[in-house]
N, C-alpha and C positions, 0 to 999 in steps of 0.2 A: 798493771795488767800482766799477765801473762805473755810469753812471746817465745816464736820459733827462732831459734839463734845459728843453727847451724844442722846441716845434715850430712848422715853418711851414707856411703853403700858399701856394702860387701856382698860376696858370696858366702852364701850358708852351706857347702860342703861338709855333709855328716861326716865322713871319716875324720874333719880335723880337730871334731870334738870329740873324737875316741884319743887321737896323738895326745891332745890337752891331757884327758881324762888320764893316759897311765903315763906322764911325765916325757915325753919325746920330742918335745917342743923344739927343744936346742940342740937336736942332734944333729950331725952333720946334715942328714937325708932333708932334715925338715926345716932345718932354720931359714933357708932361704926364703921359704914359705911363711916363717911368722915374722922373723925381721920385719916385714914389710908392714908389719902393724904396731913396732913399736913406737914410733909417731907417735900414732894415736892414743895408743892408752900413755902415753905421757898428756899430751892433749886434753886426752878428758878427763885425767885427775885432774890438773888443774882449773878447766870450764865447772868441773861439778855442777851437770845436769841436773834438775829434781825429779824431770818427767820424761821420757823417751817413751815415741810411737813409733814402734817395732812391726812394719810394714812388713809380711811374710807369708808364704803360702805352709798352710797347711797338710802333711801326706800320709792323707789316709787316718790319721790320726782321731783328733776330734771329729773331723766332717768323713762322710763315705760316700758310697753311693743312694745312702739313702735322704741324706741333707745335702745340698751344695748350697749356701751361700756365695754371690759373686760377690759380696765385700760384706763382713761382720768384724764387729768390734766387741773386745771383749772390756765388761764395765765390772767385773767382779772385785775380787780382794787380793785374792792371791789365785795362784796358777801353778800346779803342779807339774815336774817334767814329766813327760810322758815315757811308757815304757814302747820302745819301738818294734820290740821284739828280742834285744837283747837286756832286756832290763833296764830302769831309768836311769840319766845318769846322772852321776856323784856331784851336782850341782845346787847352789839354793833355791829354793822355793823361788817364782820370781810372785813380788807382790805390785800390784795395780793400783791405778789411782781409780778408784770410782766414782770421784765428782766430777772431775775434768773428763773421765771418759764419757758420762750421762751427758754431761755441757758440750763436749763432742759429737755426739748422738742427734743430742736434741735440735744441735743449731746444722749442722750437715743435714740429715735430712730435710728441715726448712728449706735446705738451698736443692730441694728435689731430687735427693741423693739415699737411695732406699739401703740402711744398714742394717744388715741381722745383728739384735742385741744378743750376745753370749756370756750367761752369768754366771758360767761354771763349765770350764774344759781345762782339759788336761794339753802343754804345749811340748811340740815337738823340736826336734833340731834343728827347723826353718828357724824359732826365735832363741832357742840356747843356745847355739852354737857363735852366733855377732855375738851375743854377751860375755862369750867367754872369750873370745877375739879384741873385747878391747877392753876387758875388767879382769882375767888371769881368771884365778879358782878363788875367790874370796867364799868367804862365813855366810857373807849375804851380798846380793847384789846391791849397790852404791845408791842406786836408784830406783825410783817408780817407773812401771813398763805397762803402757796400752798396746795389747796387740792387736793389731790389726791386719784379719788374714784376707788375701787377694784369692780368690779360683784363677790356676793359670794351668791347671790339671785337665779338667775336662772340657769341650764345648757345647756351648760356648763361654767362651771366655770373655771377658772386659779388655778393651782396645786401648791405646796407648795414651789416646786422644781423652777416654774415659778417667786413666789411670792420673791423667796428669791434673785434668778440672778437679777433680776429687781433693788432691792437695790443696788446688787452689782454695777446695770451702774449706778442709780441715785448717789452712792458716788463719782465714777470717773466722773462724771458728773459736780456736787458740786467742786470737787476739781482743776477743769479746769477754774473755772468763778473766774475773775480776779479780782473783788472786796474784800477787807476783813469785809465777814461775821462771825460769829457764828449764826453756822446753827444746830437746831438739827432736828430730824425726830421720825415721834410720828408713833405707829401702835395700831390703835384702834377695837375693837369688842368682842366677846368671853365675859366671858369663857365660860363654857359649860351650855348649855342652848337648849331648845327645846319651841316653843313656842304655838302650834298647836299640836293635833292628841291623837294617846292613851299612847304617850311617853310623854306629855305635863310636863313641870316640870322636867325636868332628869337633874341631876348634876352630875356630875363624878368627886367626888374632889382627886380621888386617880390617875386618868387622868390630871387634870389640874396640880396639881402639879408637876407631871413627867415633864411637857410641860416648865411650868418654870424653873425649874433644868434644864431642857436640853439646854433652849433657850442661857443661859450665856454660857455656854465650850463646846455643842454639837448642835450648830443650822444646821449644812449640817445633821446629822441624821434628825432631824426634819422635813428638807424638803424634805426626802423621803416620808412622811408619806400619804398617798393617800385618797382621800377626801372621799374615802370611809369608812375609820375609822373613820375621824372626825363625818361622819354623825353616823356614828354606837353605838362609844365610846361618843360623848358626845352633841349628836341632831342635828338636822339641821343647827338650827343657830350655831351650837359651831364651823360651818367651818369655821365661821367668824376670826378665830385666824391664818389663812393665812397670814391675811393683817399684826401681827406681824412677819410674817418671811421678808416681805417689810424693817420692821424697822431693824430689826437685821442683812440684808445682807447689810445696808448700811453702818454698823458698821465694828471695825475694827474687827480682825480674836480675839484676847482679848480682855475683856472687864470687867470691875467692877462693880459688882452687887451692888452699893449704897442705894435699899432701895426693900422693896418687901410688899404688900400687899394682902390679900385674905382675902372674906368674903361671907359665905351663911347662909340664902337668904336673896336676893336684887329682892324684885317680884318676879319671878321665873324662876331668874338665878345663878349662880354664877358669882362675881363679880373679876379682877382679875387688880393687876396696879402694873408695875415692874419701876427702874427709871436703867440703865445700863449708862456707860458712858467709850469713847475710852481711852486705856488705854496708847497710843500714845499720 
C-alpha cells in the first residue's frame, strides 16, 4: 500500500525562487540562506519520493476573489507555472498524479472533509518555489506533486485545529490506496512575516521557534492555537504556518526531527525549513 513516510516544512518566499532562477544561490549574501537546505536535497535524492502533497496557499493566482476554496486539491496531469506578473519561471512543468489525488479526494471527503476538485490551474510560487529548494533546477521535477492549496488569504480562514484533522484523513486516506508508493507531504509558508501596514517587517523568532519545538512532540497544542495569535504574534502572513499542521497531522503521533533550519532576514521575513520523518 501506499504510505506517508516523512514530511517537510518550509517557507515559500518568492524572491528565493528569483535568487535560484539567475544563479545566486552561493553567493556570499545568500548562501547562508540556502546552505541550510542542503541536507535536504541530499536526503531526498536518496529517499526518492514518488508522490509529494504539496500543501500551499495560493496568491491570487489560480483562486481570486471571485472562487476561494478553503481546501482544493488539484487531480489533474500536469500544472503549469504560473506567470506572477513577471513572467513564469524557467522551471519544469510540475506533473500530478491523478489517481492517488481522486483516491485522496474520494476517501477525505467520506471523512466529511469538503475539497474543491481542481482539474486545471496554473501554480504559483507558494508550490515552485519548496521544489526548487530541495530538487535544484532540474529538466523535470524527480517526482509526482498533488497540490494542495489552503485559503490563509482572506476570511475566513481554516483554523489550525481544522488544518491538522485534515492531515489526519489525508494519511488514512494515503494509506488505503493500494498501490505501493513513497509518499511524503510537504507544508509550506510562514514563518513569521507581515508584509503590508505599520507592522510591515515583524519577526518574532522567539514565536517561531516555540512553533518548531512544538511541531515534533506537541503538534494537538499547536492546533489549538487561534488564528488570532498567529496574526497578533507573528503578522498576517505568519498565519500561513497552518498549512504545516496539514503536514504534521498526516504524520505519525512520533516522529524524528532529522534536520531543522532558520534564518532572518530573507526580505522581510523569517525563513523557516524543518525535514521530520515517521518513526514507524
Amino acid at each position: 500500500m501506499a504510505r506517508i513516510t516523512a514530511g517537510i516544512g518550509t517557507s515559500h518566499v518568492p524572491l528565493l525562487g528569483r535568487i535560484i532562477d539567475i544563479g545566486e544561490s552561493e553567493t556570499e549574501q545568500w548562501n547562508p540562506v540556502f546552505s541550510g537546505y542542503d541536507f535536504t536535497r541530499q536526503w531526498i535524492a536518496d529517499e526518492k519520493p514518488d508522490v509529494v502533497i504539496l500543501v500551499y496557499n495560493d496568491h491570487a493566482t489560480a483562486f481570486d476573489m471571485k472562487l476561494i476554496p478553503t481546501f482544493a486539491i488539484g487531480c489533474g496531469e500536469k500544472y503549469r507555472p504560473a506567470d506572477e506578473g513577471f513572467g513564469a519561471r524557467p522551471v519544469p512543468e510540475v506533473q500530478g498524479s491523478p489517481d492517488l489525488a481522486w483516491h485522496i479526494a474520494h476517501s477525505v471527503i467520506e471523512q466529511d472533509f469538503d475539497l474543491t476538485i481542481v482539474n486545471e490551474m496554473d501554480v504559483d510560487h507558494g508550490l515552485t518555489v519548496p521544489l526548487s529548494l530541495m530538487f535544484g533546477q532540474p529538466e523535470a521535477w524527480p517526482c509526482l506533486v498533488i497540490p494542495l492549496a489552503v485559503n490563509v488569504l482572506l476570511y475566513p480562514a481554516p483554523n489550525g485545529r481544522r488544518c491538522f484533522n485534515l492531515g489526519r484523513a489525508i494519511a488514512r486516506a494515503v494509506s488505503s490506496y493500494d498501490e505501493d508508493l513513497n509518499v511524503q507531504i510537504w507544508g509550506t509558508g510562514g514563518m513569521s512575516h507581515q508584509l503590508l501596514g505599520e507592522r510591515a517587517g515583524l519577526i518574532n523568532q522567539a514565536w517561531d521557534t516555540a512553533f518548531m519545538d512544538q511541531i515534533v512532540d506537541r503538534p494537538e497544542a499547536l492546533a489549538e492555537i487561534p488564528q488570532t495569535e498567529y496574526i497578533r504574534e507573528t503578522g498576517t502572513e505568519g498565519s500561513e504556518m497552518v498549512m504545516w499542521l496539514v503536514m504534521r497531522g498526516a504524520l505519525e503521533n512520533k516522529v524524528t526531527e532529522l534536520h531543522r533550519h532558520y534564518h532572518v532576514p530573507v526580505s522581510n521575513t523569517a525563513i523557516g525549513h524543518m525535514v521530520l520523518k515517521n518513526d514507524g
